[in-house]
N, C-alpha and C positions, 0 to 999 in steps of 0.2 A: 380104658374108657375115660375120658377126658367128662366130667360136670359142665352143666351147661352154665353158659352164662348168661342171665336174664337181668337185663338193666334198666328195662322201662317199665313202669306200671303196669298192671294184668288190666288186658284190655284193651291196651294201644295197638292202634293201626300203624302197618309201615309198607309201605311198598315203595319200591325205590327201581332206579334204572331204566332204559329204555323204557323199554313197555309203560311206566309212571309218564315220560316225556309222552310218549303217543296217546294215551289215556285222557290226559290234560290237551291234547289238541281236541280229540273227539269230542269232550265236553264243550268246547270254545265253538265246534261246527255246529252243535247243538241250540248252542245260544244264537249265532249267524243268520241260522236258519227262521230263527222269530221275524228277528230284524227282515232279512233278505227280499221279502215281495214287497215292504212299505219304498225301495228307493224310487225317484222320478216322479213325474207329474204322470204317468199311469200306476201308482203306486195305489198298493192296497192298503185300507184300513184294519189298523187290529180292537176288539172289543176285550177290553180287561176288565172282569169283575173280582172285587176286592172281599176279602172274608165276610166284612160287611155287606154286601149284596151291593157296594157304590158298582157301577160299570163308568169305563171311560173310554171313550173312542179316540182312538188317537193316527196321529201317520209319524210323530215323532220318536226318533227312533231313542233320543235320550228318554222321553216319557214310559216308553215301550219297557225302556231297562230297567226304570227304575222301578216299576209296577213286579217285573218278573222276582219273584222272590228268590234271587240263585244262591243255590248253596253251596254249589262245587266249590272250591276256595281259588283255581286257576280261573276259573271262567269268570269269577268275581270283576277279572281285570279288564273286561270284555268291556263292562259297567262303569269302572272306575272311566274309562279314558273314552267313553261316550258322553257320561257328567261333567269328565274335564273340556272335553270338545263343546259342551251346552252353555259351558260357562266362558268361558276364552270366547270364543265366537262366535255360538248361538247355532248354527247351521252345518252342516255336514254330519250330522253327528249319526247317522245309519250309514253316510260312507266310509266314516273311520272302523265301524265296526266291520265292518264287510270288507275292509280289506286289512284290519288283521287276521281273519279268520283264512282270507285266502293267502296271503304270506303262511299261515299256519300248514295250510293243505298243501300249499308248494313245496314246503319242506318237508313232509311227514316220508315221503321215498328217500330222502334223504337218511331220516335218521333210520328209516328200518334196515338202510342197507347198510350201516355203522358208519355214517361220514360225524364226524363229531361237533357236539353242539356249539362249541367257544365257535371253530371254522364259519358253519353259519352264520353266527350271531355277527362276526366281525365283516362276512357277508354283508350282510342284513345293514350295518351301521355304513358300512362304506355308497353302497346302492343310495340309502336316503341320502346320505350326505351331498353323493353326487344328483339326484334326482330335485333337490332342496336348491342347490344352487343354478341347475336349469333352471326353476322357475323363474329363478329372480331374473337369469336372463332376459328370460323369452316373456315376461309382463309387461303387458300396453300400461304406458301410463299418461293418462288423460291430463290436460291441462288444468290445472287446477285454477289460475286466477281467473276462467272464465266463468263467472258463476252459473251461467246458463247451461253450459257443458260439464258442469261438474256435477248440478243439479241431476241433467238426465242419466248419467253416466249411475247415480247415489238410486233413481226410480227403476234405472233396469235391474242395477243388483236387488232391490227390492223384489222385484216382479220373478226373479229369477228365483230366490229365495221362496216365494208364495207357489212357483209352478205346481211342486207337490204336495200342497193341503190342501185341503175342503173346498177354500177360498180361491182355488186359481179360478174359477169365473169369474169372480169380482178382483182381479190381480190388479187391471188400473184405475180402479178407483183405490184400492187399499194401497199402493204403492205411494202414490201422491201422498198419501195420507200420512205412511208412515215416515216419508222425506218431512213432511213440513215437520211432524209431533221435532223430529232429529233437529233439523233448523232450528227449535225455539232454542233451544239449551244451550248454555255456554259453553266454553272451551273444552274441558275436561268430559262434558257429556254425559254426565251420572244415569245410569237407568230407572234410579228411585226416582226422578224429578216427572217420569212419564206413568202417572196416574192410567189404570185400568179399570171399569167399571161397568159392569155386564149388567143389563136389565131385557130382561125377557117380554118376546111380545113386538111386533113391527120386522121388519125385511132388514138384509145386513145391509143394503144399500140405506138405511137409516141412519147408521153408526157415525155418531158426529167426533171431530176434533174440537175440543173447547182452550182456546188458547190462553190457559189461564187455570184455575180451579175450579173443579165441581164435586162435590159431597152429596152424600144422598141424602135428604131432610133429615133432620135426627129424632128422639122420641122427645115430643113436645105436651106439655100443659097445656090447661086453661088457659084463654088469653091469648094463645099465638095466633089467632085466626084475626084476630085485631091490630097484629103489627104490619107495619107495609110491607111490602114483599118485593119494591125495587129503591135502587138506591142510586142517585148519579154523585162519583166524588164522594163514598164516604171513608168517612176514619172507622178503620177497623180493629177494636180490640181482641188480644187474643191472651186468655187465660187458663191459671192451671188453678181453679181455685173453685171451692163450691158454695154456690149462692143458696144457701138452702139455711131455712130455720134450722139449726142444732140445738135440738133440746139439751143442752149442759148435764143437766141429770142425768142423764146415761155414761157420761162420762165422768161425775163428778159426783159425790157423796155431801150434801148440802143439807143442813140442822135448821131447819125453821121453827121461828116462835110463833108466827101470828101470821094472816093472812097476807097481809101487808109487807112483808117479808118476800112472800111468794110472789107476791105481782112485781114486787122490782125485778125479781131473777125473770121474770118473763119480759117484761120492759127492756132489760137490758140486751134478753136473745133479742129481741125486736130491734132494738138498737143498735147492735152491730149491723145484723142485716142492712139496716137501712143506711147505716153509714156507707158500707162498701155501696149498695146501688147509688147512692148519691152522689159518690164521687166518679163513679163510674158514667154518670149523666153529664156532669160538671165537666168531662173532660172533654167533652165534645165527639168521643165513639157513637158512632151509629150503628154500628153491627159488632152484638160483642159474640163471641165465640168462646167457648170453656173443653175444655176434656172433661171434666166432674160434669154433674147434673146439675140445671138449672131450675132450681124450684117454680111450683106455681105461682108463690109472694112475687120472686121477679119477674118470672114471666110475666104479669099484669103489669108490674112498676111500668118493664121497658112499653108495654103496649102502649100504657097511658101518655107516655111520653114519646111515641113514633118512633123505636129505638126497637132491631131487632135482632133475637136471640136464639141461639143454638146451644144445648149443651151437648155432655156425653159426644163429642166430635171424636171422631176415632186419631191417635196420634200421629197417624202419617199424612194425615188429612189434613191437621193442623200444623204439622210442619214442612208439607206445603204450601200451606198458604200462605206461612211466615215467609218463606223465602220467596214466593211472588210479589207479595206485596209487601214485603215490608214487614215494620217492628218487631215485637221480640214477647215468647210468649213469658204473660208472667206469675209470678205465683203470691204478689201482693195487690194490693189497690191504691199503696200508699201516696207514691208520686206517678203518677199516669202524665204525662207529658205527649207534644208530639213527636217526638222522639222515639219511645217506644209501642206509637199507635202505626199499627198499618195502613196504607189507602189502595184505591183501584179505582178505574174510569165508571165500573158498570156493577152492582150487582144485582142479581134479581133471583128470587125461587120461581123454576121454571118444571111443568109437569112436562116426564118423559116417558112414556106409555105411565104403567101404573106408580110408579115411582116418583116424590118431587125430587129434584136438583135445587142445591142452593149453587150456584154457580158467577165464579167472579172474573170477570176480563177487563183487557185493557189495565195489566198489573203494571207498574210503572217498572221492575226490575223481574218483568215475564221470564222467567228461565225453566221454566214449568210450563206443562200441559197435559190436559186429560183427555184419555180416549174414552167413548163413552158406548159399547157396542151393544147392540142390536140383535136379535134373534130370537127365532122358535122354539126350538128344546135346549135345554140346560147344557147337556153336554155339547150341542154343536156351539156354544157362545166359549164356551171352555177350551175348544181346538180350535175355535178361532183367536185366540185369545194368545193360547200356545203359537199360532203362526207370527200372529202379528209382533209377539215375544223376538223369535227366527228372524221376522225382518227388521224390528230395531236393532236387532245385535250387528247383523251383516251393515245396514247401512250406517251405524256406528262406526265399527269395522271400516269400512270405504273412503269414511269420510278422514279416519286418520291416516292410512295407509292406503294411499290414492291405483295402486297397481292392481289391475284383474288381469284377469286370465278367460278364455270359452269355457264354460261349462255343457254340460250332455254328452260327458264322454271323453270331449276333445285333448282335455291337457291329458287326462290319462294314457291316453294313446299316443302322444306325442313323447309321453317320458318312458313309455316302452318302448317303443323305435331306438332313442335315446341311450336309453340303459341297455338294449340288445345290441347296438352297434357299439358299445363302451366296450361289452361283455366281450368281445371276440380281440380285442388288443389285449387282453389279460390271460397270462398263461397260469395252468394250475385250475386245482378244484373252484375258484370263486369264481370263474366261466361260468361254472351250467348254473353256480346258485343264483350268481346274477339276473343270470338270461332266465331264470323261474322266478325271479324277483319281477322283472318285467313282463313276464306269462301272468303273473297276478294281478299287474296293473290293469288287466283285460275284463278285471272283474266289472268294473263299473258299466260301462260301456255292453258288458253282455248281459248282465241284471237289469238295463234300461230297457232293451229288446225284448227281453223276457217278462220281463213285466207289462211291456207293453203287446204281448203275444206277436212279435215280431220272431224272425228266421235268424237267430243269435248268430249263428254261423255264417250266415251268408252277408249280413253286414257288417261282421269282421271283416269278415275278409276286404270286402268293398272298401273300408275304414285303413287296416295294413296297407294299402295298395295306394290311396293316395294320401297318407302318410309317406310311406318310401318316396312320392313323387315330389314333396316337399310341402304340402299344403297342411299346413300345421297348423288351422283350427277345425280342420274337417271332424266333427261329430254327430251322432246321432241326431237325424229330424225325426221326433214322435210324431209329429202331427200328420206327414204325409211316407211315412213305413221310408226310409231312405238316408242317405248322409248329407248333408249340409254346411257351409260354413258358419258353424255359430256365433265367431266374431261379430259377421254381418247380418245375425239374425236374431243380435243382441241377447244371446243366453250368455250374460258377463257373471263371472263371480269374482270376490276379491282372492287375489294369489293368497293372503293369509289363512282362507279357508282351506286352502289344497296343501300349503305347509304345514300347517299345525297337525290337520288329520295326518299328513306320511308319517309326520315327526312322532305325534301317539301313538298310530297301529305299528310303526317300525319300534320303539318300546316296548308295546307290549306282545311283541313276537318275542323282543328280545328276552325279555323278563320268564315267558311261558317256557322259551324252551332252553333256559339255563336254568330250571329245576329239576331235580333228577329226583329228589324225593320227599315223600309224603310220611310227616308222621300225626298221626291224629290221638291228642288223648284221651282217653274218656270221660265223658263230664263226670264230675264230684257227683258223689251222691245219687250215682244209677244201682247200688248194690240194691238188694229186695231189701223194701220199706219196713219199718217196724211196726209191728200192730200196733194198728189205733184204738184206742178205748171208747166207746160210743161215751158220744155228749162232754168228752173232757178233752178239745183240742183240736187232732189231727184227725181231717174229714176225711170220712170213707169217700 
């Protein structure tokens, strides 16, 4: 009798080998399956209630993930490279999932009948490779010096983008919308520089773009009701600094002999105060701004003087509006110059349903703008919100890398045609993985039907057929049960969107099914607890 040998903690899980590989797909269908009925503009919404009783309505299939608390440790990756897909490019990010799940299911006959996992995987790597550089091929790419044509070319991906959220009724007004916010910005495009800000109450068709900065009034004092509330041309200061009486006492351990004593230390809190507002006047600022709180002392100073104040501005509000308008924020009073004053053509506090806006345009160095949306219940301003997110990132996206491609189907079924007739000049097993590589790409294109309760079947097939005939943007029409040319039907998306997803979901096949085992330790500190002694410590 040979003694056992036990090398890992009592406790530990381990399972390992096939059956671990097939375990870990079926987790991965599991999760697919959340995702699976939100894709396309007939796409379902899913309702996620959070421990806290928050609920969030969403169609986003990143949001979807990230709400789902998964714990499997394969399926995790399902999540990872749908957040990476939200982040890279904003959109696709339920088609990335949805088709590593089916690269999953394509191969799972595979491995039950022992073909071995490295063979797939180098499968798997060669297929995108080759499917990655079709696209580049076979991508329209639109003239870019014509700004009129690049324009519509940047509103369709837009509008394409919005088909499946909330918002595709209102898809051309939010399209225009979301092209111009893209146009203000500079070169590089930063997403911080596009202000968000939801006020409830009024129709989405309210939702304005404010070409410039807009802040929600902030918590104000006596005396604000007395400053002016529009401004043409003014200098705007912007500080980090708080105008507030500071009792010194509190900070300071002070020995008085005599009353008179005491009145100078208050003379002097006065005195500071008053210096900083004075210079603050003297500089010629008309709109001064703070992150700190602006006391009530000042708040009257600036009244009395037609000089208007904000404090407590939240800091991205404020560095906003530095970089619209100019100067620099700062954290003294000393030399305030024009130099580090900001200016703007316009500002004014403007009421938008219940809410005021302090809102500044006509910034002389505008590379900023806010959206400011509109809506009835909380969470549909939230999915809207989430969308409008989708189409700045796409039309981001377009505007740098000028190449699209059809979407509702189209490219996918063109890179299976593609990758099925590759499949048949290669001899050996990576044939049929191939040619199931491209059975997968089928996913999208039959989840549109499905979703739209369309005959999944029957427009494949109609879809394979003039495919093989050569009409390579033929894809699904939702709107009238049938196939169409989406080129001409302007369902455009950028080819970056259809690269990055293969590129993810062909990783994270790869990744899933080059694990063969699972070992799990047991957390510390699960042995049975030690009595607790009432009232000294450890709660019952």
């Amino acid at each position: 009798m040979q003694p056992q040998i036990i090398f890992l903690k009592e406790g530990t899980e381990a399972s390992q080998g096939r059956s671990q590989i097939i375990s870990n797909i079926n987790a991965c269908q599991a999760i697919v399956d959340c995702v699976r009925t939100t894709l396309g503009p007939r796409g379902m919404d899913k309702l996620m209630v959070e421990a806290q009783g928050k609920a969030t309505i969403s169609n986003d299939g990143a949001t979807i993930m990230k709400l789902l608390d998964v714990v499997h440790p394969a399926a995790k990756t399902l999540v990872d490279i749908a957040k990476s897909q939200d982040a890279e490019v904003g959109d696709g990010t339920t088609s990335v999932v949805l088709l590593a799940g089916e690269f999953l299911k394509q191969m799972k006959p595979f491995i039950e009948e022992g073909v071995h996992s490295q063979i797939i995987i180098r499968s798997v790597r060669k297929a995108t490779a080759m499917a990655i550089q079709f696209i580049n091929e076979i991508a329209e790419k639109p003239k870019k010096d014509d700004e009129k044509e690049l324009r519509e070319l940047l509103e369709k991906c837009a509008a394409t983008a919005m088909s499946s959220k909330l918002i595709n009724q209102q898809k051309e007004f939010f399209s225009k919308m979301v092209v111009d916010a893209v146009m203000l910005l500079d070169e590089l495009l930063p997403l911080n520089m596009i202000g968000i800000k939801k006020v409830p109450g009024g129709a989405l068709e309210d939702t304005l773009l404010v070409a410039g900065v807009a802040f929600k009034k902030t918590f104000s004092y006596a005396g604000f009701e007395m400053q002016p509330k529009q401004y043409t041309d003014p200098k705007i200061a912007l500080l980090n600094i708080e105008l507030e009486l500071k009792a010194e006492r509190d900070n300071a351990e002070v020995r008085l002999e005599s009353v008179e004593e005491y009145q100078k230390v208050v003379d002097a809190e006065w005195t500071i105060l008053y210096d900083k507002l004075e210079k603050l006047h003297l500089s010629g600022a008309k709109v001064v701004l703070s992150k700190l709180p602006i006391g009530d002392v000042a708040t009257q100073y600036f009244a009395d003087r037609d000089m208007f104040c904000a404090g407590r501005v939240p800091e991205e509000d404020l560095k906003r509006t530095m970089k619209a308008c100019g100067g620099s924020i700062l954290t003294t009073v000393a030399d305030l110059g024009d130099s580090v004053l900001g200016t703007c053509q316009h500002f004014e506090e403007k009421q938008i349903g219940g809410d005021r806006f302090n809102i500044f345009t006509g910034c002389p160095q505008a590379k900023t703008c806010t959206i400011i949306i509109r809506g009835g219940a909380e969470q549909f301003m939230e999915e809207t919100e989430r969308s409008l997110h989708d189409a700045i990132m796409i039309v981001r996206r377009a505007k740098k890398n000028d190449a699209v491609v059809a979407g509702g189907g189209a490219i996918e079924m063109e890179l299976s045609k593609h990758l099925r007739d590759v499949s048949r000049t290669i001899a050996g097993k990576e044939q049929m993985l191939i040619s199931a590589i491209a059975r997968a790409l089928e996913v999208i294109p039959r989840q549109l039907c499905d979703n739209a309760g369309f005959d999944s079947t029957n427009i494949l097939n109609k879809l394979r057929q003039k495919h093989a005939q050569g009409n390579r943007w033929m894809g699904v029409d939702i709107l009238n049960e049938d196939v169409a040319d989406n080129m001409e039907k302007c369902v455009w998306e950028p080819s970056l969107v259809k690269i990055n997803a293969l590129s993810a979901a062909s990783e994270a096949t790869c990744l899933i099914l080059s694990v063969d085992e699972t070992i799990k330790n047991p957390k510390s500190g699960e042995g049975p607890a030690p009595p607790g002694r009432p009232g000294r410590g450890r709660p019952f």
